[in-house]
N, C-alpha and C positions, 0 to 999 in steps of 0.2 A: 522497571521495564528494561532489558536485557533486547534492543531495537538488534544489535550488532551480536548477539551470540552467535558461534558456528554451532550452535545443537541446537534444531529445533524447540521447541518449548509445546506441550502436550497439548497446550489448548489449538493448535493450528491442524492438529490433525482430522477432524472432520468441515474443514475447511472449503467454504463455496464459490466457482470462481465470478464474481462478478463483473460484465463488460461493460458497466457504464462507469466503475471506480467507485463508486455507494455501497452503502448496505444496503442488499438487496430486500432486506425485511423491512427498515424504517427510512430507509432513504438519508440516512446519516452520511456525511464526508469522512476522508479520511482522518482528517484535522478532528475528529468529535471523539475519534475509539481510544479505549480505555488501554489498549496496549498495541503494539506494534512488534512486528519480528521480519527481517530483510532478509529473504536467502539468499544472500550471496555467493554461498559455497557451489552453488550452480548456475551461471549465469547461460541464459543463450542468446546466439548469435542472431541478429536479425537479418531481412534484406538488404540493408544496408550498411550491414556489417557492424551495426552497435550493437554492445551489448545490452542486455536486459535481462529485470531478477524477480520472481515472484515477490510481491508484498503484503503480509498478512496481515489484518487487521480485526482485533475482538471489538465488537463494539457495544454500546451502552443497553444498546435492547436483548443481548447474549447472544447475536449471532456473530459467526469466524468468519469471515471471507476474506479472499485474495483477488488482486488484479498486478497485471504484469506495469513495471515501473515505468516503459514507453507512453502507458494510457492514461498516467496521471498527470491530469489538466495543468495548465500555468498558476503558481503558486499569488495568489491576492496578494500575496508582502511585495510580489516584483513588481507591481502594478502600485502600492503605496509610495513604495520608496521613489519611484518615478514622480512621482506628480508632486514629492518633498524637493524636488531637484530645481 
């Protein structure tokens, strides 16, 4: 899995944008798909002046979709590693 390539990778091109951050066909997480690709070679600017970058995601039921990297929820590991403290 090539997450950091600067060249797209073929399978992101018919790509669906998803606004809840799932796969839109089986309700999988990000954390479940079978490959991963970050555009970072275009990031855009937000309201508040962060940057933000499509993230593509294959996932295990065969569908591609993307959600912008601002939408993706608090990671479960920051929430473990607290409660080991």
């Amino acid at each position: 899995m090539e997450a950091f390539s600067p060249v797209p990778p073929s399978w992101t091109e018919n790509a669906i944008h998803s606004l809840d951050f799932h796969c839109p066909s089986c309700g999988a997480t990000a954390a479940e798909a079978e490959k991963v690709w970050l555009n970072r070679r275009a990031p855009v600017i937000g309201d508040n002046y962060e940057r933000k970058w499509q993230e593509f995601y294959s996932c295990q039921c065969g569908e591609v979709w993307w959600g912008w990297s601002s939408d993706r929820p608090p990671s479960d590991l920051l929430e473990n590693e607290e409660s080991t403290q």
